[in-house]
N, C-alpha and C positions, 0 to 999 in steps of 0.2 A: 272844718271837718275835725273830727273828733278821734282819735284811735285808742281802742282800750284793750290793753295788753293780760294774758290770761297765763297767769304758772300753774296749770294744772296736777292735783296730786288726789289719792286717791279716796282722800276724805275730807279735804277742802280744795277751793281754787280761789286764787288769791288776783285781782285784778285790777290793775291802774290807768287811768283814762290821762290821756298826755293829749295837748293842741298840736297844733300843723308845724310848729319849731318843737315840738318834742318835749315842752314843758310839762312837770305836773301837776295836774290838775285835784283828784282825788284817786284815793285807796282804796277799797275793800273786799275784807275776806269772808268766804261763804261756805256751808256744807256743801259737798257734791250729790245730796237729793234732791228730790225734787223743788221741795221748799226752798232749799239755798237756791236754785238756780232762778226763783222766782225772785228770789228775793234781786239776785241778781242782775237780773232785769230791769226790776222798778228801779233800781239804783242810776241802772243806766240812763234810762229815761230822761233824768234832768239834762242830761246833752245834748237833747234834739233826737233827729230823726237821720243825721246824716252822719252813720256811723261806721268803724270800720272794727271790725272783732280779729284781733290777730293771738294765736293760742298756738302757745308750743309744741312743736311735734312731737308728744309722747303717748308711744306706743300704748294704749290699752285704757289710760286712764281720760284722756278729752274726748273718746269718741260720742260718749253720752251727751258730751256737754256740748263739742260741736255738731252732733245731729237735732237737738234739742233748737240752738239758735238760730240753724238751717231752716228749720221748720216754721223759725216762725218770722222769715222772712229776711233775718242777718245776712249779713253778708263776711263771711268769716277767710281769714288768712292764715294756713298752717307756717310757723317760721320754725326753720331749721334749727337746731340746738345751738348749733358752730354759729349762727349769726347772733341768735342770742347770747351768749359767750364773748364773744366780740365786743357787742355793744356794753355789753358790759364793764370788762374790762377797761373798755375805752373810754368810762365815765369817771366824773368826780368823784362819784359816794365810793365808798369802799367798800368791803367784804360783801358777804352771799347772805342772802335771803329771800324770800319769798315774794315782799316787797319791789326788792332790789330786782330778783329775775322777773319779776310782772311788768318795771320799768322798762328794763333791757327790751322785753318781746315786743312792747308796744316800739321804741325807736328803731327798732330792728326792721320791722314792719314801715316805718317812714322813708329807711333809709333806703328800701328794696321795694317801690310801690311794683313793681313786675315780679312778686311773688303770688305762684298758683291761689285760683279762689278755691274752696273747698264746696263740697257740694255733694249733695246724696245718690249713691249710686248703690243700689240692693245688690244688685247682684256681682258687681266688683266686690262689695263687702263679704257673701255669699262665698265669693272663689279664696279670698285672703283667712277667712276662717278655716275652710278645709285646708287650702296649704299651708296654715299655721299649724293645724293639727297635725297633717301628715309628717311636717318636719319634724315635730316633738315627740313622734310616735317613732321615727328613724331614726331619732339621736338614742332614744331608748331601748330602741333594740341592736344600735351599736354598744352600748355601753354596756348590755346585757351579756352581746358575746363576747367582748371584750375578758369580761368575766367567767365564762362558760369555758376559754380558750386555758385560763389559767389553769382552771381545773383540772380540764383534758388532760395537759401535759402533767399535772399532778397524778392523773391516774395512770393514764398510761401515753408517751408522747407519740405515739403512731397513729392515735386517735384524733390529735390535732393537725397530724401532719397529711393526712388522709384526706378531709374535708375543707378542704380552699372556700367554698363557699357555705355559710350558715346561713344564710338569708332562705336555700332554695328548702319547699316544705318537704321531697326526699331525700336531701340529705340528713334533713334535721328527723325523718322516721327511721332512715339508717342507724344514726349515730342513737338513735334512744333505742333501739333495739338491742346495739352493741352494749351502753352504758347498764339497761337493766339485765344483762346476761352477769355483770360482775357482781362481786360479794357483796353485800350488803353494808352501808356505812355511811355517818354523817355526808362525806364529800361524795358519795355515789347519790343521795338523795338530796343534795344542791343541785348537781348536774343533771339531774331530770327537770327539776326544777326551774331551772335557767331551759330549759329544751320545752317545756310546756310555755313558759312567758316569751319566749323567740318566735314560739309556733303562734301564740296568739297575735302578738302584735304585728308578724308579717300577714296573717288574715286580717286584721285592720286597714294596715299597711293599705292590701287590696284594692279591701272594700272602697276607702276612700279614692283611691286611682280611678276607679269605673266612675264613683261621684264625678269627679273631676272632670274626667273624656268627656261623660255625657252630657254636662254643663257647657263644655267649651265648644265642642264642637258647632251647635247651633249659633254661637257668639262671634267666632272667630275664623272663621273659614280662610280667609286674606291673611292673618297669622300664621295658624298654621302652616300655609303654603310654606313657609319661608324655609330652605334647609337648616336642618338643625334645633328646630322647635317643635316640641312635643305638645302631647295635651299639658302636660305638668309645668312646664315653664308656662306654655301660653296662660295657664290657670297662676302660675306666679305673674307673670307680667300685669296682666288686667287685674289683680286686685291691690296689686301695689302701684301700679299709674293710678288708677282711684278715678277713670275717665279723662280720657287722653283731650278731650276737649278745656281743659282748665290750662292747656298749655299754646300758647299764641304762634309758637313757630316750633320748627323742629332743633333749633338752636335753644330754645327755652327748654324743651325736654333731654335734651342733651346735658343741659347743664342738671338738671333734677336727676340724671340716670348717673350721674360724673363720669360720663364719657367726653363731656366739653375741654378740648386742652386749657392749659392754663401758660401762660405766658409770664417766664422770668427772664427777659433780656432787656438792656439796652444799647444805646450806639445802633449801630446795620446789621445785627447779626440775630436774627429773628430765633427765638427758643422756646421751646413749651416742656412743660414736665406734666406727671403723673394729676390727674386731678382727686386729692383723697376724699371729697367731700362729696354731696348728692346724695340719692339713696343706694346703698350698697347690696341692698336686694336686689333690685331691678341692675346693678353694676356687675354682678354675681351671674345674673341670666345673661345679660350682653356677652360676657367674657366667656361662658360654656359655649354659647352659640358660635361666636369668632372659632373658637378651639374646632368647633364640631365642621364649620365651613372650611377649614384650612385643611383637613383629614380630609374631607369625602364633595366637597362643592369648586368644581377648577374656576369660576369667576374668580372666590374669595382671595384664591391663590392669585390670579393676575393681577387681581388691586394691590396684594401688599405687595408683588412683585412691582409694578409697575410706580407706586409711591418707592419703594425704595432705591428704584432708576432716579426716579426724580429730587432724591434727599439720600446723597450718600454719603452723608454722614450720620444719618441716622442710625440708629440702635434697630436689633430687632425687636427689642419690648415697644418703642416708638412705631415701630411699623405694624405692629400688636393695637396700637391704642389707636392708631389711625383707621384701621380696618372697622375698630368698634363703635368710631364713632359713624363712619358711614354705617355699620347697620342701626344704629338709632336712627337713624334719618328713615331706612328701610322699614323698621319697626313702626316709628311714628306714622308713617305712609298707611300701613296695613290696617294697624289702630283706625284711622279714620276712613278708612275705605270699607273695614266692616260695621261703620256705624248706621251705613246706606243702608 
């Protein structure tokens, strides 16, 4: 078997074909259009048929490249940054390059054959685009008012002291009401300014939430159930799992969420700490959920009540990360029950 490791980037992808002891074999680097990727191919080719594609998990720029190999019958393995990184360091050759991280991904891949297959899922992809948008659309219009807030207090600080929330669309007719009552001037006509781009991008905002609801809702029925999960999360969860089916157990998706403890003891005294690694999106969703069940769900309460009977020496950040890994387990359950 043959494994060919991929360092994707957004104008070339650089990739090295290593044997089953992680030797290498050969190099090469290609454009990321269409042609490079052909060419890419044929390259592959002289190593047979029994091949394994493993390409770095980055964000925006391999998606082309692994829906491309998907297609045409590859069998492709995303590797984590952190284990490419590892491998690396952990090798002979020294310093970074493209070469070098093309190596790394391929043993990185040998040394974790229980890393997720990749595989085409439209409408996971479908939900991660909208929630990619919406988030970029939210940090925009924080950053807006952020802006808008300084002004206020420039013109007059009552105006900002007045209006706690800018996000809702009457406050922000209020407050432009108020702003175009005052005198004319450069910093009176930012702050309209900043009040018309608030105004748009929460009808954005919106827009895309309805996207979202009406999308998930048919998908996920068993998710949603869960307390504490909206259409927004379930629309983050499902396109960042990317088809909960690529993951073999609920321990395997645990570890992909980094909700899986991690174990630093030795001798008898058994110890785990915080796991930093996984996807920290899908880590992100877990943690709001946990938060939202411990408020308003009394099960969620009696579990970390009843682990922290049973581990009293634990912390309550420990009794936090134990709560979230059973809802992965829950999550993972739901996932495969709305695939029926």
């Amino acid at each position: 078997m043959v494994v060919i490791g991929i360092d994707p980037h957004k104008s070339s992808h650089t990739a090295v074909a290593v044997d089953q002891a992680g030797r290498k074999l050969a190099c090469k680097t290609v454009r990321s259009d269409n042609d490079g990727l052909l060419r890419l191919r044929a390259w592959a080719a002289r190593f047979g048929t029994e091949l394994t594609w493993a390409v770095e998990d980055g964000r925006g720029v391999a998606g082309r490249l692994v829906r491309t190999l998907i297609g045409t019958g590859a069998t492709v393995k995303w590797v984590p940054p952190k284990l490419m990184a590892a491998c690396r360091t952990s090798a002979r050759t020294r310093g970074k390059s493209d070469p070098i991280d093309a190596l790394a991904v391929a043993r990185a891949a040998l040394r974790e054959p229980d890393l997720p297959t990749a595989h085409l899922d439209q409408q996971a992809l479908d939900l991660r685009l909208l929630t990619d948008r919406r988030e970029n659309l939210v940090n925009r219009r924080t950053a807006s008012i952020n802006q808008l807030r300084w002004h206020l207090h420039d013109l007059d600080p009552a105006l900002d002291q007045n209006h706690h929330d800018l996000t809702r669309p009457r406050a922000l007719a209020t407050l432009t009401s108020a702003i175009t009552a005052l005198d004319p001037g450069v910093r009176r006509d930012l702050t309209l300014d900043l009040l018309t781009e608030i105004t748009t991008l929460g009808e954005q905002i919106t827009q895309l939430e309805h996207q979202l609801t009406e999308r998930v809702r048919p998908l996920a029925p068993k998710l949603l159930s869960i307390t504490g999960v909206g259409a927004i999360t379930a629309a983050k969860i499902i396109g960042e799992t990317a088809g909960i089916t690529r993951f073999r157990s609920p321990a395997a998706y645990a570890m992909h969420t980094g909700t899986a403890p991690i174990p630093v003891w030795s001798s008898n005294k058994p110890h785990y700490r915080l796991n930093r690694g996984g996807n920290r999106q899908l880590n992100t969703c877990i943690h709001r959920i946990a938060i939202t069940q411990l408020a308003h769900h009394p099960p969620a309460r009696h579990y970390r009540d009843t682990w922290t009977t049973n581990h009293p020496h634990a912390t309550t950040k420990a009794a936090l990360r134990a709560l979230k890994r059973h809802l992965t387990n829950t999550i993972y359950q739901a996932l495969k029950a709305d695939l029926t």
